[in-house]
C-alpha positions in Angstrom: 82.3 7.6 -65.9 81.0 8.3 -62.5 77.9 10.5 -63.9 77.6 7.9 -66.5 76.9 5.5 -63.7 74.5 7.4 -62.0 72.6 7.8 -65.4 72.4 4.0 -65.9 71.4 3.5 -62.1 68.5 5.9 -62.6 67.4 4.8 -65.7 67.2 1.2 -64.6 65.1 2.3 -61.4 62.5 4.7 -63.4 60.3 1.9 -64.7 58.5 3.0 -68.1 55.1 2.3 -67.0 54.0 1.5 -70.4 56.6 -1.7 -69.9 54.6 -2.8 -67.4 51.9 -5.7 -67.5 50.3 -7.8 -65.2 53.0 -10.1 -65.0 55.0 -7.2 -63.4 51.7 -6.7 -61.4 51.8 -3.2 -63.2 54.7 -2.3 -60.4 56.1 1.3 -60.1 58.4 3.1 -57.1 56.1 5.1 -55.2 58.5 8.4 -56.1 58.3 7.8 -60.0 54.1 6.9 -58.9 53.8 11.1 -57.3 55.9 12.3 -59.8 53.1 10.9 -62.2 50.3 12.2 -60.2 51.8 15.8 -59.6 52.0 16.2 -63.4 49.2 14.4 -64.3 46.5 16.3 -62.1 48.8 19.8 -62.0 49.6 19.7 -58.2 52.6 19.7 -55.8 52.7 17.1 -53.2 55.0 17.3 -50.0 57.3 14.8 -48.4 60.2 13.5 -47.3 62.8 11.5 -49.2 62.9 8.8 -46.7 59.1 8.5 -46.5 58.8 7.2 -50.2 62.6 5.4 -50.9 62.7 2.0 -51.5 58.5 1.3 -52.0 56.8 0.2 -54.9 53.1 0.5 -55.8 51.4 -2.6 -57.3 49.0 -2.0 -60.0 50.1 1.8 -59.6 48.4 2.8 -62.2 45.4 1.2 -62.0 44.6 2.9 -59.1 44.3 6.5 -60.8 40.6 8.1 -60.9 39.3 11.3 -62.5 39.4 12.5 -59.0 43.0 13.5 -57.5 42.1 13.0 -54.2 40.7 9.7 -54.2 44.1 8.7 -56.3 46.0 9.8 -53.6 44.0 7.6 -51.1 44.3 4.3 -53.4 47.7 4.9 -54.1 48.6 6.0 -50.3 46.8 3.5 -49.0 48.8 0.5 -49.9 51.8 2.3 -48.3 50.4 2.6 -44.9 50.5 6.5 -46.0 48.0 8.9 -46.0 47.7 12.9 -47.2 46.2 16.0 -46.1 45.1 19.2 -48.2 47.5 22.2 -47.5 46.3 24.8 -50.1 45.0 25.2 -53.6 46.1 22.1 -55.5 49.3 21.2 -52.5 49.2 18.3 -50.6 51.4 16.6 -47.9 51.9 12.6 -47.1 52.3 11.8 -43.8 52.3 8.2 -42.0 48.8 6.7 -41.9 47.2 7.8 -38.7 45.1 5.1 -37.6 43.1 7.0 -35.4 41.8 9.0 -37.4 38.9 9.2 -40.2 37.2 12.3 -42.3 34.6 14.0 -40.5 32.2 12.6 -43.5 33.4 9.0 -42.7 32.9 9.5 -39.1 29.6 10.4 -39.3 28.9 8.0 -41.7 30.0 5.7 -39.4 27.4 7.2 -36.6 24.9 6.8 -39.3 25.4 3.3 -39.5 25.4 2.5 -35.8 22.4 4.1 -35.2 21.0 1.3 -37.9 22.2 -1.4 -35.1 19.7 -0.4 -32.4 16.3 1.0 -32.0 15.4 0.5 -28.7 16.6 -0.1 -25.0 16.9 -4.0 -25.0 18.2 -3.6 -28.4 20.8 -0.8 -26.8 21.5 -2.8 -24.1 22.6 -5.8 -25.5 24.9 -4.2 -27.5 26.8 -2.1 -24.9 26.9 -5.5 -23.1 28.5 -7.0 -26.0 31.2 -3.8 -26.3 32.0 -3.7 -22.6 33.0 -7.7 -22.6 35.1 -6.8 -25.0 36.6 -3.6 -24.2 37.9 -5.7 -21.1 39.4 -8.2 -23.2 41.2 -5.6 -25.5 42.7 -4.1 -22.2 43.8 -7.4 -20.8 41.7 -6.9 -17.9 39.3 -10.0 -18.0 39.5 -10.8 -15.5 40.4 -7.6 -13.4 43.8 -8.6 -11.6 44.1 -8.7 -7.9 45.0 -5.8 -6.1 48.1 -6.0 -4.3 47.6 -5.9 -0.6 49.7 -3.0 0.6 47.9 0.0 1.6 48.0 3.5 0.0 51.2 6.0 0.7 50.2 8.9 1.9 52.1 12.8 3.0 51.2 14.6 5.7 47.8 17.0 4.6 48.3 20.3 3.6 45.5 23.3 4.8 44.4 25.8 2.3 41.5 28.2 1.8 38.2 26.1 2.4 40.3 22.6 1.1 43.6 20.4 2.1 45.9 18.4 0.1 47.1 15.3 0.8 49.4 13.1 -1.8 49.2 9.3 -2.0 50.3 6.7 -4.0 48.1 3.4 -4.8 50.1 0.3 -5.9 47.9 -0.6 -8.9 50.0 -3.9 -9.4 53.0 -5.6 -8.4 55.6 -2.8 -7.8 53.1 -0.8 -9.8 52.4 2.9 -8.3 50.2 5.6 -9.3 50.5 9.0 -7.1 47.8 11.4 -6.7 46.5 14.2 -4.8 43.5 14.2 -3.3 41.7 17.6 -2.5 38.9 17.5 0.4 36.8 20.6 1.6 38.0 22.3 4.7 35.3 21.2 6.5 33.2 17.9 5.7 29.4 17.0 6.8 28.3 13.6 6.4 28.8 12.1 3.0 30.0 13.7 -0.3 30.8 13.6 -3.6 33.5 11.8 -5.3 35.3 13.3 -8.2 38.1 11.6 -10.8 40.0 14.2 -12.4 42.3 12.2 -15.1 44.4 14.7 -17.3 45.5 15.1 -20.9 48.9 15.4 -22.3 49.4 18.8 -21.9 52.8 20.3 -20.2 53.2 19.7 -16.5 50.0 17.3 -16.3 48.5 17.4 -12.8 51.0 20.2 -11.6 49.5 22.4 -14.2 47.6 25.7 -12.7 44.4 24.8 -14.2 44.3 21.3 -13.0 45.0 22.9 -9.5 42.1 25.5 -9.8 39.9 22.6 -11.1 40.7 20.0 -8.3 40.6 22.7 -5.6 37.3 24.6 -6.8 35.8 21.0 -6.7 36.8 20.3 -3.4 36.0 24.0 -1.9 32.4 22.9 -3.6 32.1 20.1 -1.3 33.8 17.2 -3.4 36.3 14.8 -2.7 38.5 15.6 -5.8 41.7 13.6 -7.1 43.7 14.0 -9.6 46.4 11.4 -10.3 49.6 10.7 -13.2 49.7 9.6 -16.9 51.6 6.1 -17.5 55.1 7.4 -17.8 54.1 10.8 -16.8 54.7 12.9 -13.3 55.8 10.3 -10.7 55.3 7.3 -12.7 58.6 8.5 -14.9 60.4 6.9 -11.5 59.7 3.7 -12.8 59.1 4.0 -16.3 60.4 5.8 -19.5 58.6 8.4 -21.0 58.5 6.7 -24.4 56.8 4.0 -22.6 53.6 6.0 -22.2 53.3 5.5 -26.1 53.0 1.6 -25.8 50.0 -0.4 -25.7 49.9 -1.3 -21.8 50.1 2.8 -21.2 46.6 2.4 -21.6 45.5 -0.6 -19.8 47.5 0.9 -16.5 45.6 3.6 -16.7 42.2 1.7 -16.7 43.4 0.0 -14.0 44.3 2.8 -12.1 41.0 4.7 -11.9 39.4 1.0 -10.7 42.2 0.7 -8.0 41.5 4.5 -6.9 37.5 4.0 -6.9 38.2 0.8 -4.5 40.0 3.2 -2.1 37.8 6.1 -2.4 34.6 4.4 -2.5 35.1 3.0 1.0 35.5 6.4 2.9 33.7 6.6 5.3 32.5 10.4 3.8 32.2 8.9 0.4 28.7 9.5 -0.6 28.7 6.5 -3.5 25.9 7.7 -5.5 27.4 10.7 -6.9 30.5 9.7 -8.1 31.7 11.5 -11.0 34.5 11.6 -13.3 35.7 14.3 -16.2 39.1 14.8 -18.0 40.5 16.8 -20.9 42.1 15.9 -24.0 43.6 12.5 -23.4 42.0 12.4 -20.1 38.5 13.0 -22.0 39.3 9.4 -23.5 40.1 7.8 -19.9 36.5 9.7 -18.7 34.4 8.1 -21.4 36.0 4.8 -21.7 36.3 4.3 -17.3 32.4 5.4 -17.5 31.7 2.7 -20.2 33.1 0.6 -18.2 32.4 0.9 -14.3 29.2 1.9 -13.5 30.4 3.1 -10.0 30.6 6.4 -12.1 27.6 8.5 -11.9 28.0 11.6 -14.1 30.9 11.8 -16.3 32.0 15.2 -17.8 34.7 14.5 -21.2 36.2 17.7 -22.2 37.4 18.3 -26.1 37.5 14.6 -27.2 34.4 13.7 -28.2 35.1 12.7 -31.5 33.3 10.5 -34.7 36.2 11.0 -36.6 39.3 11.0 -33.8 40.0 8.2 -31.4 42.6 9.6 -30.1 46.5 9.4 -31.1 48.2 8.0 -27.7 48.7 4.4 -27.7 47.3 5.2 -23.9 44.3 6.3 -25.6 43.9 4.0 -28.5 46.7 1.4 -28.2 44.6 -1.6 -27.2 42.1 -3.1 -29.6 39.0 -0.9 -27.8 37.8 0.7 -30.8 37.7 -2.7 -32.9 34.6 -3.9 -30.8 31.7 -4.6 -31.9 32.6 -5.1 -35.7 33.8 -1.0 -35.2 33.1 1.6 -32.8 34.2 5.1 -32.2 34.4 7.5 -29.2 30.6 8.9 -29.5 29.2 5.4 -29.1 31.7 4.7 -25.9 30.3 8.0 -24.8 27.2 6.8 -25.2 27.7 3.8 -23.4 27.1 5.8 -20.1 23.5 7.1 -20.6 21.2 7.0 -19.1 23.9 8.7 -16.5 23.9 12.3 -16.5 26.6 13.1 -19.0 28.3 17.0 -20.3 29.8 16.9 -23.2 32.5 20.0 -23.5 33.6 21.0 -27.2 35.1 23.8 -29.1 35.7 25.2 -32.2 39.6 24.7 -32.5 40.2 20.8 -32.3 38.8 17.7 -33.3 35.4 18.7 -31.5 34.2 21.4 -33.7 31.1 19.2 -35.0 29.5 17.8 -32.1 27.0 20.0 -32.2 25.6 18.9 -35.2 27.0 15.6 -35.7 28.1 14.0 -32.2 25.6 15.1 -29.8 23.0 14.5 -32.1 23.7 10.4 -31.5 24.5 11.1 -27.4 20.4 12.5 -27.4 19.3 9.6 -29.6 21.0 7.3 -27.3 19.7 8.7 -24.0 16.1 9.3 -25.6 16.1 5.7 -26.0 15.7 5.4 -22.0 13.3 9.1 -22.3 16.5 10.7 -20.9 17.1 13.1 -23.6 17.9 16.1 -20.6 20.1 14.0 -19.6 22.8 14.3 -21.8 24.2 17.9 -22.5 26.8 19.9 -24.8 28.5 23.0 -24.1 30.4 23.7 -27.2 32.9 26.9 -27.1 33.3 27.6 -30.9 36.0 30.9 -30.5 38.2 28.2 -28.0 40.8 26.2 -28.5 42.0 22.4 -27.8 42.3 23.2 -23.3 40.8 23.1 -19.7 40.3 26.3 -19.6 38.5 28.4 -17.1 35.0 28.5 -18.9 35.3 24.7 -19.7 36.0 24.4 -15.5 33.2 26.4 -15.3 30.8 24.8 -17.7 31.5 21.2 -15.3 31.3 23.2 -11.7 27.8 23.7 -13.2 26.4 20.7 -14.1 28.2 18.8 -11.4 26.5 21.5 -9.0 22.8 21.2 -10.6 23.2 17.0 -10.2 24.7 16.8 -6.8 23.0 19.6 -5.3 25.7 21.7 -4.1 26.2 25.1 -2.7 27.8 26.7 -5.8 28.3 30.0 -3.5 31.7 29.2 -2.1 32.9 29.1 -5.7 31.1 32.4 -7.0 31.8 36.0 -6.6 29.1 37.4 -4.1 29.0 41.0 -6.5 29.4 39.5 -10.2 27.9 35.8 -9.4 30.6 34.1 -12.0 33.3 31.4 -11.2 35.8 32.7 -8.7 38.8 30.9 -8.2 41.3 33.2 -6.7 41.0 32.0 -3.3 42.9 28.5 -4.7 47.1 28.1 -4.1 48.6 27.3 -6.6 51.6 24.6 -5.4 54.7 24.4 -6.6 55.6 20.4 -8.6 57.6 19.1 -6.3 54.6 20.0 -3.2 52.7 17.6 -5.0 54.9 14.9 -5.2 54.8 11.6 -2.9 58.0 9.8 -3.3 60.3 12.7 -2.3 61.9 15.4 -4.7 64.2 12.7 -6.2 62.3 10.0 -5.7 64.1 8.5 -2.8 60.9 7.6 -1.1 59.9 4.8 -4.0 58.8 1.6 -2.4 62.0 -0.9 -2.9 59.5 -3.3 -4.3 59.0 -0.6 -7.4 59.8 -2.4 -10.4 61.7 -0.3 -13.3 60.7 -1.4 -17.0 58.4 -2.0 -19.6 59.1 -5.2 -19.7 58.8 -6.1 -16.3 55.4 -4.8 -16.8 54.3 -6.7 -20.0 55.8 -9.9 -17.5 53.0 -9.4 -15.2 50.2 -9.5 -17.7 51.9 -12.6 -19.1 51.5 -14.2 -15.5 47.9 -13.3 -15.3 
C-alpha cells in the first residue's frame, strides 16, 4: 500500500507536458523541466535537491531553443537561478549571482557606454550624474556629521626607518573603525598620504603582506594607513561577522575612508596634493568607488578588481544600489570616474581580471584620452598570478606611486640587485596591532553592539 502511495503521489506531481495549455500557463516543476532538458540535449546537469523542490516553470517549454545553453538561461532565469559549464556537455545550477555577467555581456556593456559620451563636457556631466547618485545609493546625501570625539590612539611603536601607532576614529555614533598608521622614521616637511583598504582575505590588515605594503610605503616617505572591514578585525567587537554581508557593510566603509581623510588631511605633515589610495580584492572596490567619489584622492592604485563583468560579490562591495546608476554601470566606468587622476590598474591572469588588457583598459585610455591624458592611466597585468597582493603587485604600486610623488625609491631597493627589498619591515604579531586591548576591554562605553542599532542611525538621519 505504502509504495502504491508513493506511485500515486509521483504520478500526480510529474505533469505530462503535453496536458498542458495556456490555461495551465504551460506549467511544469522545475525537476521534471531538467530532467527534460538533460535528455533532450544529451547532457548532465548538477544540483541539489533543495535547490529545485517545490518550483514550477511557467511556459517551461516554451522557453526551449536549439541552443542548450540559452535554454538553460530562459529556464533558470525565472528561478532566480543561474548555471555554469563544468565539462563536455555537464553543467551546474547555482543561485543567481547578481554581480556577475559573461565577459561578452560585460564588454558589451562597455561598448555601449562608450556610445553615451564623446567628449569631456559630455564625460563630465555624466560622472556628475553617477556620483549624485552613488551618494544616494549609500545613504550618504547628505554626508552625516562626524561625531565630535577625537581619534584613540596607542602609544607609537619604532621600527627600521617607520613607527606604528594604532587609532580608532568614531565614524558615527558609537561607530569605531581602528587602524594603524605607519609614518617614516624621520619626516621633512610635508608628505604623502596613502589609504591602504584591504580585501577579504584571512587575517585582513594583520596579514604579512599588508604589513610589508604599509611599512614599505611609509619607509618611502608616506603616511600609510591601513584600517578594518565592517565586521572584520576590531570592528567584530561591535558587530557580527555575518553583518559584514548586509547592505550598510558597505556604506560604513565609505564613510570610513571620508572620516579618516578628515583626520589625516589636517596633519600638519600632510602634503594634500598627493593623496593616494589602493586596495586589493574587495579593497580594490572601496579604492575605485572612494576615488569616484572624493576627489581629495590624487592617484588611486585598484588591485585585481577591475572588472566589466564582476562587481564584486560582498554586499560591502555591491550591497547598495551603486552599480544601478546611471541607467547601469559597472566597475570599469567607476574606475574611470577618477581620470584625469593618475590611475594603475593591477590585473592577473587567475581571477576575474584576466581581460583587462584587452577589454577593460582599453575603455580606462578612451576615458583619460578624452582630457589628452592617455599616460595617465596605466595597467600592469600579471597573467601567470593569481587573485593576491602579492610582492610584484606591491611592487608594481611602490613604482608608480614613486614616479608621481617623486620619492627616493632607494630606501626600498637593494643597493646590489636594484629590486624591491622589504626585509628590513617587522612583521607584528595581531594583537600588536590592536587598539581596544587584547579582549577588547578598552571599547569606548558609548560603542553600540548591533546591526540594528546601526540601520537606527541611518533612519534618524
Amino acid at each position: 500500500m505504502r509504495k502504491l502511495f508513493y506511485l500515486i503521489c509521483c504520478l500526480t506531481i510529474w505533469v505530462d507536458s503535453r496536458s498542458q495549455t495556456s490555461d495551465d500557463a504551460y506549467r511544469e516543476p522545475l525537476k521534471q523541466v531538467l530532467t527534460e532538458i538533460e535528455s533532450q540535449y544529451g547532457i548532465k546537469i548538477r544540483y541539489s535537491d533543495g535547490m529545485v523542490n517545490d518550483r514550477w516553470v511557467t511556459y517551461a517549454r516554451w522557453r526551449f531553443r536549439p541552443d542548450v545553453e540559452k535554454t538553460l538561461a530562459n529556464v533558470l532565469a525565472s528561478q532566480d537561478l543561474s548555471f555554469s559549464k563544468e565539462g563536455d556537455k555537464r553543467y551546474k545550477i547555482s543561485a543567481f549571482q547578481y554581480h556577475l555577467k559573461t565577459v561578452e555581456e560585460g564588454k558589451a556593456q562597455l561598448d555601449y557606454l562608450s556610445t553615451l559620451y564623446n567628449d569631456v563636457a559630455s564625460w563630465e556631466k555624466r560622472k556628475t550624474e553617477l556620483r549624485a547618485c552613488m551618494y544616494e545609493a549609500l545613504q550618504l546625501s547628505p554626508v552625516p556629521p562626524a561625531p565630535a570625539s577625537k581619534p584613540i590612539t596607542t602609544p607609537v611603536r619604532k621600527m627600521d626607518g617607520y613607527t606604528v601607532e594604532n587609532i580608532a576614529f568614531e565614524v558615527l555614533p558609537g561607530v569605531y573603525t581602528c587602524a594603524s598608521i605607519y609614518k617614516p622614521a624621520k619626516i621633512k616637511g610635508k608628505i604623502p598620504v596613502v589609504l591602504c583598504p584591504d580585501g577579504h582575505w584571512e587575517k585582513h590588515r594583520y596579514r604579512p603582506d599588508c604589513q610589508y605594503r604599509c611599512a614599505s610605503l611609509a619607509r618611502m616617505g608616506c603616511m600609510a594607513i591601513s584600517y578594518d572591514l565592517f565586521a572584520w578585525g576590531e570592528s567584530l567587537l561591535q558587530f557580527k561577522s555575518e553583518d559584514h554581508r548586509r547592505s550598510l557593510a558597505m556604506t560604513v566603509q565609505t564613510l570610513n575612508a571620508f572620516r579618516i581623510l578628515d583626520y589625516m588631511l589636517k596633519l600638519k605633515e600632510a602634503d594634500t596634493s598627493r593623496v593616494a589610495i589602493s586596495g586589493g580584492s574587495g579593497g580594490g572596490s572601496h579604492t575605485m568607488l572612494v576615488t569616484a567619489l572624493d576627489d581629495r584622492i590624487k592617484l588611486s592604485v585598484p588591485v585585481v578588481m577591475v572588472s566589466s563583468f564582476h562587481s564584486g560579490g560582498c554586499p560591502c562591495e555591491s550591497g547598495m544600489p551603486v552599480h544601478l546608476c546611471g541607467g547601469g554601470t559597472n566597475n570599469v566606468e567607476i574606475a574611470s570616474m577618477a581620470a584625469p587622476r593618475p590611475q594603475l590598474v593591477v590585473s592577473d591572469g587567475g581571477d576575474w581580471t584576466a581581460h583587462v588588457p584587452e577589454i577593460e583598459f582599453p575603455f580606462l585610455q578612451r576615458t583619460y584620452g578624452l582630457y589628452g591624458k592617455t599616460g595617465e592611466v596605466e595597467n600592469v597585468h600579471l597573467p601567470l598570478e593569481k587573485h593576491d597582493y602579492g610582492i610584484n603587485k606591491r611592487t608594481a604600486l611602490y613604482e608608480f606611486i614613486g614616479k608621481h610623488f617623486h620619492l627616493d625609491m632607494s630606501a626600498v631597493k637593494d643597493k646590489i640587485t636594484g629590486k624591491i627589498d622589504e626585509s628590513k619591515v617587522t612583521i607584528e604579531s595581531e594583537n600588536a596591532l590592536y587598539v581596544f586591548g587584547d579582549h577588547g576591554e578598552k571599547l569606548p562605553a558609548n560603542a553600540i553592539h548591533s546591526y540594528d542599532d546601526l540601520k537606527k542611525l541611518f533612519e534618524k538621519k
